[in-house]
KEKEKE-970094 format. One record per residue (C-alpha): residue number from 1; residue in one letter; chain; z, x, y. Coordinates in Angstrom, 3 decimals, padded with zeros to 6 digits, always signed. Last residue first. Layout:
// KEKEKE-970094
SITE, i, aa, ch, w, u, v
SITE, NUM, A, A, Z, X, Y
...
END
This chain:
// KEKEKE-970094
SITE, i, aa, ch, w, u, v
SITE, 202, X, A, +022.897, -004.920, +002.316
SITE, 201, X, A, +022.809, -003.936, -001.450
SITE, 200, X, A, +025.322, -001.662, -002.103
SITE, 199, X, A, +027.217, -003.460, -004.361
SITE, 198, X, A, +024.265, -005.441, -005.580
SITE, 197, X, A, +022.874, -002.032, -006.617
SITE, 196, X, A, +026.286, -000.679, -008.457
SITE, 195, X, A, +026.567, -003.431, -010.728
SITE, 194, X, A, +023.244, -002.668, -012.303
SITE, 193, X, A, +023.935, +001.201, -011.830
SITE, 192, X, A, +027.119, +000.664, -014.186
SITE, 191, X, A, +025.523, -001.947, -016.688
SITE, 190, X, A, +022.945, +001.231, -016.770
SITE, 189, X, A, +025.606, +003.664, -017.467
SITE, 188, X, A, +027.446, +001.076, -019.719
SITE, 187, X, A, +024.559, +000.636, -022.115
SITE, 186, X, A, +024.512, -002.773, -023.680
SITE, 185, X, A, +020.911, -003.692, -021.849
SITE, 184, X, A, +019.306, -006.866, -020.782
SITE, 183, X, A, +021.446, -007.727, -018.217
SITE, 182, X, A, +021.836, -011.244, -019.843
SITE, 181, X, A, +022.274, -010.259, -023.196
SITE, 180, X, A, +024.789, -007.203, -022.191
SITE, 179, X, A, +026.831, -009.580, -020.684
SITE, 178, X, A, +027.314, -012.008, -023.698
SITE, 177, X, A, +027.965, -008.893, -025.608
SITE, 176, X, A, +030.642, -007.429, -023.225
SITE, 175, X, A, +032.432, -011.002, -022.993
SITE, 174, X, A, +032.266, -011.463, -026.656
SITE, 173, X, A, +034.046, -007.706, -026.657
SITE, 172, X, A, +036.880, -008.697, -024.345
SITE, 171, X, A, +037.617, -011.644, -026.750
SITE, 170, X, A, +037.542, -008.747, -029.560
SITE, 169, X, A, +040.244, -006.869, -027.435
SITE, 168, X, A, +042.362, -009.592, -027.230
SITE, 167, X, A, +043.001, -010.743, -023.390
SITE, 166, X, A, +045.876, -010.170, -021.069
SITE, 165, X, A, +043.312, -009.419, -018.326
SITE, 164, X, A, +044.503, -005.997, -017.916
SITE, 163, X, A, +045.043, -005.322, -021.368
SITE, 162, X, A, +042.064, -006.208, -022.367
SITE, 161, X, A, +040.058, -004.532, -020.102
SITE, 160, X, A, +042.128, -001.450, -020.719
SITE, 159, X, A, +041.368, -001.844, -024.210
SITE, 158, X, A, +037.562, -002.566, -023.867
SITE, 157, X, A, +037.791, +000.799, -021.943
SITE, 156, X, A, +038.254, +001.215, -018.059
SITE, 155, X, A, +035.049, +003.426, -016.556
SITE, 154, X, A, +034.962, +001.126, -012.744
SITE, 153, X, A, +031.369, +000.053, -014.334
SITE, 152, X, A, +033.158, -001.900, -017.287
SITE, 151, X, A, +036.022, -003.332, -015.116
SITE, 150, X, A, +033.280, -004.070, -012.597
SITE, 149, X, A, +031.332, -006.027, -015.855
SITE, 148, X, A, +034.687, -007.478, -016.795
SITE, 147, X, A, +034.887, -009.309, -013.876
SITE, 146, X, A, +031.420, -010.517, -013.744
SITE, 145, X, A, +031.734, -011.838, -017.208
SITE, 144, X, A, +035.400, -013.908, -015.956
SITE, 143, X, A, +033.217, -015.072, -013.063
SITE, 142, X, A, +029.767, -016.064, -014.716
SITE, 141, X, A, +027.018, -014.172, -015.054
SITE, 140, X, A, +023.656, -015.186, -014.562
SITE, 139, X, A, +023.636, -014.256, -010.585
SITE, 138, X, A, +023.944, -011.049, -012.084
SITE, 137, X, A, +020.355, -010.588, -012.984
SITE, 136, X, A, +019.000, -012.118, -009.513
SITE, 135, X, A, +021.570, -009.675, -007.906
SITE, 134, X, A, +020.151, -006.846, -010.113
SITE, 133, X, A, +016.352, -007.569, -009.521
SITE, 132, X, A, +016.993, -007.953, -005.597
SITE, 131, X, A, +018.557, -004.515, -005.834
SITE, 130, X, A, +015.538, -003.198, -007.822
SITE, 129, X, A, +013.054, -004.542, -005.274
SITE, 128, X, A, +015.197, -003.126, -002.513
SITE, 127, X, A, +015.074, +000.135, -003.906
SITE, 126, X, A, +011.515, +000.031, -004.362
SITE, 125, X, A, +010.746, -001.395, -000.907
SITE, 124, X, A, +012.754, +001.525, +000.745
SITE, 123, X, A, +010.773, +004.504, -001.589
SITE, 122, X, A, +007.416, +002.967, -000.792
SITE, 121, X, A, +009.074, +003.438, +003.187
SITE, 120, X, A, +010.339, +006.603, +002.477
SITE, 119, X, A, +006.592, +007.378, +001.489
SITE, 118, X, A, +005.075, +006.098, +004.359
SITE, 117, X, A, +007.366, +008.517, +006.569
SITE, 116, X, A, +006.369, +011.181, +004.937
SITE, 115, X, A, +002.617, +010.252, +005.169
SITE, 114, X, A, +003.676, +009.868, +009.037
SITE, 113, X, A, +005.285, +013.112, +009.507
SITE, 112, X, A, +001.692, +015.043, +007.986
SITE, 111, X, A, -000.477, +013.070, +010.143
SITE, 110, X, A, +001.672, +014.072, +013.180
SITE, 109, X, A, +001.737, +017.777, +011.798
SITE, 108, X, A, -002.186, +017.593, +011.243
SITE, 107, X, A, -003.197, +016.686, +014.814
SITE, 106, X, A, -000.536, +019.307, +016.072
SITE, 105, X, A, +001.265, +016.901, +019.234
SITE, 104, X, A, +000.439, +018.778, +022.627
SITE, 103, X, A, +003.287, +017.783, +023.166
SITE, 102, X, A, +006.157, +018.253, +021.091
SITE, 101, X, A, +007.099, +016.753, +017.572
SITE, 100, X, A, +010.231, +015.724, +016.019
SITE, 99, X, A, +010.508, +014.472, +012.541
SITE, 98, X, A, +011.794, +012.566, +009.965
SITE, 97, X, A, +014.565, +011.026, +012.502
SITE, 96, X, A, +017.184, +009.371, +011.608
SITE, 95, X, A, +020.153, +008.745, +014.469
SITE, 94, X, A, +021.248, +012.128, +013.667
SITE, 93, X, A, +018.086, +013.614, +013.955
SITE, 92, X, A, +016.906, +011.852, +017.314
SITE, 91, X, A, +020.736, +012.968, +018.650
SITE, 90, X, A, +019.716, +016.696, +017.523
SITE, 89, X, A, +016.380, +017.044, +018.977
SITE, 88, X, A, +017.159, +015.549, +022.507
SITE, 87, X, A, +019.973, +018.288, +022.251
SITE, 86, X, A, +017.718, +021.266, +021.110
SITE, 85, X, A, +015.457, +020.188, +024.504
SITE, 84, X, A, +012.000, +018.742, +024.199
SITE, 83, X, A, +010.184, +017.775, +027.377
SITE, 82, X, A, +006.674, +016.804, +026.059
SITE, 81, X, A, +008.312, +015.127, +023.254
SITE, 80, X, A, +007.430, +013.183, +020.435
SITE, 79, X, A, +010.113, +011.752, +017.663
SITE, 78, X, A, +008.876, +010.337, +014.682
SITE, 77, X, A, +010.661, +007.833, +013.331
SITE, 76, X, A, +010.817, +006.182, +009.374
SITE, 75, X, A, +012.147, +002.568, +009.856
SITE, 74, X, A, +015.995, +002.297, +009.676
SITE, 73, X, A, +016.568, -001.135, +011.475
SITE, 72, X, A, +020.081, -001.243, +010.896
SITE, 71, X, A, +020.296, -002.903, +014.287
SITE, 70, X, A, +022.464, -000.086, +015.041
SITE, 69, X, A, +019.273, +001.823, +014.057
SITE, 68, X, A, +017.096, +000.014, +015.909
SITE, 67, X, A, +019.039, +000.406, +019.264
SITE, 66, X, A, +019.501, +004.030, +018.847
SITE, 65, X, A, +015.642, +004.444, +018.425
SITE, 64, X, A, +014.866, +002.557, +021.892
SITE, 63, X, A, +017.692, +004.760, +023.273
SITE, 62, X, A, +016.000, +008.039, +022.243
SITE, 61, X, A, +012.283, +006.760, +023.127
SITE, 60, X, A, +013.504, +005.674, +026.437
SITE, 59, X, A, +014.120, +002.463, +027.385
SITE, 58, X, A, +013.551, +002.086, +031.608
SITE, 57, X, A, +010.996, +004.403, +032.219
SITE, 56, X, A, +009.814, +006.337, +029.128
SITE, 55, X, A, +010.819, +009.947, +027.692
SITE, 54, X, A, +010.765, +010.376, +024.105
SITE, 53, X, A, +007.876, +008.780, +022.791
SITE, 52, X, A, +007.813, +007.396, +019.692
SITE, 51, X, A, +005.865, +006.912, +016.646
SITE, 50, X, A, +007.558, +004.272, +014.207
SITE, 49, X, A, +006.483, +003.929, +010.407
SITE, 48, X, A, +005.950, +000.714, +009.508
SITE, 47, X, A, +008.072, -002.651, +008.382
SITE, 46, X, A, +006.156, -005.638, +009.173
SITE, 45, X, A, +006.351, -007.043, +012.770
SITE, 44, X, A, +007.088, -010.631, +013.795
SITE, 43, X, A, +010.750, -010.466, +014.816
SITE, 42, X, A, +009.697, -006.621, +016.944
SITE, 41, X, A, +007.275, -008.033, +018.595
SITE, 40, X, A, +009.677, -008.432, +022.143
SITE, 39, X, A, +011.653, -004.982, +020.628
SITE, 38, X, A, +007.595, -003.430, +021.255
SITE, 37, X, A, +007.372, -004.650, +024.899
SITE, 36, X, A, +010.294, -003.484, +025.832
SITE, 35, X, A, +009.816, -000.179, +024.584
SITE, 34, X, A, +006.819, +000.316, +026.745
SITE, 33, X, A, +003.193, +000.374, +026.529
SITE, 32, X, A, +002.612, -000.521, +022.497
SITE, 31, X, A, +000.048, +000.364, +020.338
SITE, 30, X, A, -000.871, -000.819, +016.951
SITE, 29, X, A, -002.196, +001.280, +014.243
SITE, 28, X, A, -003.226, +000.855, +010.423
SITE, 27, X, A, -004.410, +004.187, +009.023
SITE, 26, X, A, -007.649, +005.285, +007.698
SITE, 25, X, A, -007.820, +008.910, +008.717
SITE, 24, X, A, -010.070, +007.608, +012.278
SITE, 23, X, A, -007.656, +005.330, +013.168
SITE, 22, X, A, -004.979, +007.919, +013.020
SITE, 21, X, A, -006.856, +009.656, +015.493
SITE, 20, X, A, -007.799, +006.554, +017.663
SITE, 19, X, A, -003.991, +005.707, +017.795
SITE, 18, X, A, -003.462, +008.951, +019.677
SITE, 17, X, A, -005.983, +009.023, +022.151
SITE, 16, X, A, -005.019, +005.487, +023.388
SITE, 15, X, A, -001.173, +006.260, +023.222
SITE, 14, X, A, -001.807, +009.672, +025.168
SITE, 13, X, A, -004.287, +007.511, +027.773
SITE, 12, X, A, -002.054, +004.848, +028.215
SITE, 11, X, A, +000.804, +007.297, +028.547
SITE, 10, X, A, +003.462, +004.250, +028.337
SITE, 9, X, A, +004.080, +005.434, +024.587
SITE, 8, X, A, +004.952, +003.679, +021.250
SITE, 7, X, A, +002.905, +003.624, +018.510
SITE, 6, X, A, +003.606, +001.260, +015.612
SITE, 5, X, A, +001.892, +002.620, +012.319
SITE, 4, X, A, +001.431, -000.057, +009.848
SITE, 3, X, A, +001.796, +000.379, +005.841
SITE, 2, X, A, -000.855, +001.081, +003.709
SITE, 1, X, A, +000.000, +000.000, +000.000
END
């Protein structure tokens, strides 16, 4: 899958120049003049890789970035600078960055950052797919089998399980088998990653 490039850059003439190079490698592109213009789309856009420029009136690049990412927005960025400075370079990083790139922007280097960034995204939708695949999967358990399953993933023994629960150990097992039908697996390192991805599903 191809996903979008979203361009953002009040140079009319840098954005311009710029989305007719990636146009030109096969890539989806769509320009935008100012921050504020892109967070107005932002509701109706599909998830892309984010080109931005660092300094723009009003909502810079930085602070445009920032607000995505408290958002939890975390779209692959790429930083570009005509006015770089090792801070600038740091707070882009730490708010998640792939890359930072000064002007005059390397053709290759900016086609380079966005493949990257295209991957993390294949690698976003995959993990979500799988976490949406574990909730639907657990959403088959009932409470006392749900229970057991964290007991399960948490390392405690059929034992401890029992114990805990003031259950007989072969009740505790019925419980195990009936969840292991409706994961589809008996293994407890993959009944432990199952339980796992809805934890840390968002």
């Amino acid at each position: 899958m191809t996903h979008p490039v979203y361009l953002v850059d009040d140079d009319d003439a840098v954005r311009e120049a710029m989305a007719l190079l990636l146009r030109t490698v096969g890539l989806m592109v769509r320009g935008f003049a100012s921050p504020e213009r892109f967070l107005s789309e932002l509701s109706t856009l599909t998830p892309g890789c984010l080109i931005l420029d660092i300094r723009m009136p009003v909502i810079s690049g930085l602070k445009l970035q920032e607000r995505l990412s408290e958002s939890g927005i975390d779209w692959p960025t790429v930083i570009i600078s005509g006015h770089g400075d090792i801070e600038a370079c740091r707070r882009a990083f730490r708010n998640g960055a792939m890359d930072f790139l000064s002007k005059p922007v390397d053709e290759q280097d900016l086609i380079d950052a966005i493949q990257k960034g295209h991957a993390e995204l294949d690698r976003q939708q995959s993990r979500a797919s799988e976490a949406a695949e574990a909730r639907h999967l657990m959403s088959r358990l009932t409470g006392r089998e749900g229970e057991i399953l964290e007991m399960i993933a948490r390392g405690l023994t059929t034992r401890q399980i029992a114990t805990a629960l003031d259950l007989s150990p072969r009740t505790v097992d019925s419980h195990r088998a009936a969840i292991g039908a409706k994961l589809g697996t008996t293994s407890a390192a993959e009944l432990t990653r199952l339980w796992l991805e809805t934890r840390e599903a968002p």
